[in-house]
N, C-alpha and C positions, 0 to 999 in steps of 0.2 A: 335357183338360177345361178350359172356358174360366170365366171368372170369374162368370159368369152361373150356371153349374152350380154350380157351388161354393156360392153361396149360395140356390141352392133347397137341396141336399144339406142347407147346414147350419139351413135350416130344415124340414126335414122332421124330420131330429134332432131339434128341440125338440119338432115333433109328435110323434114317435115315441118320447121322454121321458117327455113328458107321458102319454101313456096308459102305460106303465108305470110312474109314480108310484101313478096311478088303482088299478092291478092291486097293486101291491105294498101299498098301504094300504088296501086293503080286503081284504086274508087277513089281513095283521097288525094293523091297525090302533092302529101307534106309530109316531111318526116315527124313533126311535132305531133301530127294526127295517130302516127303509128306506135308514138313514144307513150299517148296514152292510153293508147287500146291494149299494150303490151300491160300496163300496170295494172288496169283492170281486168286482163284473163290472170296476172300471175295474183291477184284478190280472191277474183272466184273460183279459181280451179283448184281443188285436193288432189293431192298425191297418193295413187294407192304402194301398197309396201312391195318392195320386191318377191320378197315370200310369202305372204302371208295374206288374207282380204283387209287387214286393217289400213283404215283412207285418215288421213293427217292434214292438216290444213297449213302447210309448208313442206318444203325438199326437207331442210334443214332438219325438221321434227322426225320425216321419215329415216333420214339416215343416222340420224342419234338410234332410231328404235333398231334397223338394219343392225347394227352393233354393238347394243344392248343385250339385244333378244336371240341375236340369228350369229351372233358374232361375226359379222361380215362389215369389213371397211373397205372405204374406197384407197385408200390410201394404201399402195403396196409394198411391201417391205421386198428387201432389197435383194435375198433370196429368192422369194418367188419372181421378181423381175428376170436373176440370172437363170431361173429356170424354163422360162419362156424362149421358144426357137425364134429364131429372125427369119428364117426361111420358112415355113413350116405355119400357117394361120387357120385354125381350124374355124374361125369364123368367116372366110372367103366369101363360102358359097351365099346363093341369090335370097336362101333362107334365112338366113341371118338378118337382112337389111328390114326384115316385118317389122313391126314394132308388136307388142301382143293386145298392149291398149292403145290405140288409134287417138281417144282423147285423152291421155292420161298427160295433165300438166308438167310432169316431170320431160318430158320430151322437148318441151319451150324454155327446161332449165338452162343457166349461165353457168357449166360446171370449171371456165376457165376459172371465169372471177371468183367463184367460192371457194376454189382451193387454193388460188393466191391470196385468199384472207383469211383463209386455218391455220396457214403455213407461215409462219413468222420466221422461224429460226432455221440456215439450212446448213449441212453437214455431209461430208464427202465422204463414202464410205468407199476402198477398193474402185475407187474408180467411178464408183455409182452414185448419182446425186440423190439423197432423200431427204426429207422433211420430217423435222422434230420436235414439238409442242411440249412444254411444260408448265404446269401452274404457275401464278403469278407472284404465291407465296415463296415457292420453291425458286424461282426467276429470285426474289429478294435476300433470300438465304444464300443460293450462293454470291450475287454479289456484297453481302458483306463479309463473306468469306474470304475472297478475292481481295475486298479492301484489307482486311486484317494482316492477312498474309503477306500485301506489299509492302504493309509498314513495316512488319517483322523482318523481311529483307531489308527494305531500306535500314532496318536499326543492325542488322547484322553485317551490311556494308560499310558503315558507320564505325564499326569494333572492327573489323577487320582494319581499316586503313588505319583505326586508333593503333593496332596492333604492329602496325608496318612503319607508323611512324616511332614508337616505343625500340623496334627492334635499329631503326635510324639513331635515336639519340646514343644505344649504348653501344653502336659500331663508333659514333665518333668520338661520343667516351674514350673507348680503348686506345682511339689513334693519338688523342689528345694526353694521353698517359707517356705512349709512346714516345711521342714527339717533343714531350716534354711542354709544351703550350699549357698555358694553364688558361686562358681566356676562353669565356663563351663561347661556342660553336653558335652560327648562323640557326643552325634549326632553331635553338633554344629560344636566340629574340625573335624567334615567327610569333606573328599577332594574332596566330590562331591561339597560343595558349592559354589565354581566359575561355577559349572555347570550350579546348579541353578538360581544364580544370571546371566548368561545368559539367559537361557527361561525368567523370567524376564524380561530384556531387549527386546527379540525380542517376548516375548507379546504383549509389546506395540506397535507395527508393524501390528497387527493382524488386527486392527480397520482399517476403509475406513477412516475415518477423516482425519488424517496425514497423509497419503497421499494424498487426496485431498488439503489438506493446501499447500502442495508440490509443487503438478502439479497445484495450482492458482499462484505461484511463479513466475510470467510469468520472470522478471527478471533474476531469477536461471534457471528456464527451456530452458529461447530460446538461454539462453548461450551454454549450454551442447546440442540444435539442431546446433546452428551456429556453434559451435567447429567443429563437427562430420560431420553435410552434407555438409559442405563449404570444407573440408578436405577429401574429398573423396576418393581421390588419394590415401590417405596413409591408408584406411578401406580396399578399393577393395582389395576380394581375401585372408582378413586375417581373423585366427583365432582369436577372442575378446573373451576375460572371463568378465563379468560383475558382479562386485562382491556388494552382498546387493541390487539385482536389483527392487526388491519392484516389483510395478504392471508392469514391466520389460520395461517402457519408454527406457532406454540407449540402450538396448538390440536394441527395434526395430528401435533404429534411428542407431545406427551401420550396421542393416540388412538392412536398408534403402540407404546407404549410399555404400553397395556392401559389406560387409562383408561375404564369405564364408560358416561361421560357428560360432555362438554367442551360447556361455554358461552362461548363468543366474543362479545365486546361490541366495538363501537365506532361512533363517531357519524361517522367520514368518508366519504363517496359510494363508498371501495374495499370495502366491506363485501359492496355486491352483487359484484364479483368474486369475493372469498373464498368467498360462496354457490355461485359455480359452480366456485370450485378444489376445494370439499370435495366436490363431487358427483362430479366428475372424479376426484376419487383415491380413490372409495367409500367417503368415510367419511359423509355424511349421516344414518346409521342412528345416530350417537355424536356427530358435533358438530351444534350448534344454534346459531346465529347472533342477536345482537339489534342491532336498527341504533339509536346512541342512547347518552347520558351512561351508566356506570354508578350514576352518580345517581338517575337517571328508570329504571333495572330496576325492575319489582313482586318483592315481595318471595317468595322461591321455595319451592316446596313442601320443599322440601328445602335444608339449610346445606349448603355445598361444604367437600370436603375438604382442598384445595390451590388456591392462588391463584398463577396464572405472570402475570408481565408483561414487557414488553421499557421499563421506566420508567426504565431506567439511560441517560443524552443524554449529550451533549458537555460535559464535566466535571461529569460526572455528574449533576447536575440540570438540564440544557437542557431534559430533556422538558417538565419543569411533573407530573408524572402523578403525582408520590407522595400529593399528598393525597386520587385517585382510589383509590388501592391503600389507604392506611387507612382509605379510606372503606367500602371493599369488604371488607376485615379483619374490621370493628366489626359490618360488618350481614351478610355472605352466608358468612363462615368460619364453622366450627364450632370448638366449644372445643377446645384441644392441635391443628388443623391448622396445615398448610405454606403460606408462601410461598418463591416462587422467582422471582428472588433475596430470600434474605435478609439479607446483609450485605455489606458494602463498602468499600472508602477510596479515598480522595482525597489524591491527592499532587502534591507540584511539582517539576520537573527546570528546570534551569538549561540554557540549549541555545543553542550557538555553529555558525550554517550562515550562511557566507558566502555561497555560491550560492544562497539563499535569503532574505538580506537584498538582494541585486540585483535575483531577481526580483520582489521586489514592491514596494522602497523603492528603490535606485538606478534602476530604470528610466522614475522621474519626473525625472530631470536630464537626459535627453535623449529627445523623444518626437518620432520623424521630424522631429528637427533645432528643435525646440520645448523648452523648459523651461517643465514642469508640475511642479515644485517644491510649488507650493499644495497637493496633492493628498498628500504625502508626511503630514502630521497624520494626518489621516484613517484612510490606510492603516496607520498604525503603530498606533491603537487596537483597530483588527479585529482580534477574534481570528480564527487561520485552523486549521483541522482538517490536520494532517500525518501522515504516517508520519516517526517521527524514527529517524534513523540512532544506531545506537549510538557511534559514533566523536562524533559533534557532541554528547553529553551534555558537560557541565562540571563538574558534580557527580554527587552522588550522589542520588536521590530519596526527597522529604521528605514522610513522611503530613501532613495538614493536621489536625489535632485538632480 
């Protein structure tokens, strides 16, 4: 049957509706009477196939098979629409209005209302309105695509205007050379610059490096898995806020460990990876990701049970993060909860490595036959990150109070 048919058929249906509306309300003459007699033929009556003798016991089942089987849908694409005449109806004539099954329930069908509930999404093509359905999975994919993507704007708007204000300071630099003025420029005391000088900071977060240097830390690392999964008992079931969670390791070892519900913060461009490492290792259903200061969180339906962070740096306060973690204590902990870590020292060892004073201070006495002497200041102020052998200690190690 070609498409031409189909739509005399389904107007005959209406004809042939209609007069049984007519019959049926004039013996009962209520509409409620007719509202149940309609439920009950569309019960008992099968649908047979357009093509074919196979009878279904709903429209619905038949035209899944109609498109299946016969590849024929109702739903016209937008081409074959433009190739239909407006003048020109090859369905007119008197033969057309037959139906070919007199009782076939398809003719008492509602093909308004089932296509206004196939048809969820719509789309303008050339002028021509059609209808567009896609999976629900596919529906969720691209919106977190979407979201991804606006962050990433919003974080490139962000540098941009960083960049606009940058090229501001050193235009008034120059004027202030100029001019001979030697005081502050206006922009300089703007109250945005702790703003700044945070993106700053969590710039340098943005890079894979540091965090791989991180996660090679096997030391640091299998401490904060020992803490967490050996502790399980006190995870199970809680909420955990994870504050500066980087590629969100704490996160998934808390979810690993039974936690409930894990919120991961952090304001560095790595956040959208951690997005797609927690999806990869199926935890999405339990961590939740926010990109952004713990400061700037909205305040949560719920107080969290336990606060993890990795805030402990290079002599122990390099990160900067602790006043982020009491910050998050005072507003998102609940009364009697966990942090982790909660306590610490800080101690100094006295430490004699000769091969260690050459490579980095005697190797300015001779540099391809060159003495860069001048550079040795310098170098002896930096501090540098080691592994110290236990033979090179001098003393004993002293807590700092």
């Amino acid at each position: 049957m070609n498409t031409s048919a189909l739509v005399n058929n389904c107007e005959s249906s209406e004809s042939g509706a209609m007069e049984g509306v007519e019959d049926v309300d004039s013996d009962s003459g209520s509409d409620n009477d007719w509202e149940g007699i309609e439920e009950e033929v569309s019960l008992s009556f099968q649908t047979l196939c357009l093509f074919c003798p196979e009878v279904f016991n709903s429209a619905e089942l038949m035209f899944e098979h109609c498109q299946t089987q016969h590849m024929f849908d109702l739903k016209l694409s937008p081409s074959v629409v433009c190739e239909i005449s407006k003048t020109s109806c090859p369905w007119l004539s008197d033969d057309y209005m037959k139906p070919y099954n007199t009782s076939d329930s398809l003719l008492t069908f509602d093909f308004e209302n089932y296509i206004e509930e196939k048809m969820k999404e719509r789309m303008d093509i050339d002028g021509i309105e059609c209808t567009v359905t896609i999976p629900q999975a596919r529906l969720d994919t691209l919106l977190q695509e979407l979201h991804d993507k606006s962050m990433k704007l919003k974080i490139a708007c962000e540098r941009i205007d960083k960049m606009k204000l940058a090229a501001k300071t050193v235009l008034l630099c120059n004027n202030q050379m100029c001019s001979g003025v030697n005081n502050r420029s206006s922009y300089q005391e703007d109250k945005s610059s702790n703003y700044e000088d945070d993106n700053y900071y969590f710039s340098t977060y943005d890079h894979f490096a540091i965090h791989h240097e991180m996660l090679q830390d096997k030391i640091r690392t299998l401490a904060y898995q020992d803490a967490i999964i050996n502790n399980s008992e006190v995870f199970r079931n809680k909420r955990v806020l994870d504050v500066g969670c980087g590629t969100s390791i704490l996160s998934m070892f808390a979810a690993k460990a039974g936690a409930s519900f894990v919120m991961g913060v952090d304001k560095s461009d790595v956040i959208f990876q951690a997005m797609d490492i927690v999806r990869e290792n199926n935890y999405d259903q339990v961590i939740d990701l926010f990109k952004g200061r713990v400061e700037d969180m909205p305040d949560p339906e719920q107080k969290m049970d336990i606060i993890v962070s990795e805030w402990m740096g290079y002599f122990l306060l390099f990160e900067g993060m602790l006043d982020s973690v009491i910050y998050a204590r005072e507003k998102f902990l609940v009364p009697g909860g966990h942090i982790f870590p909660d306590r610490c020292t800080l101690s100094l060892l006295a430490v004699c490595d000769i091969e260690k004073y050459k490579e980095y201070v005697d190797f300015w006495d001779n540099v391809y036959g060159f003495k860069m002497t001048a550079m040795k200041k310098d170098v002896i102020k930096e501090a540098n990150v080691e592994t110290v052998k236990p033979e090179t200690a001098c003393c004993k190690p002293v807590v700092v109070k």
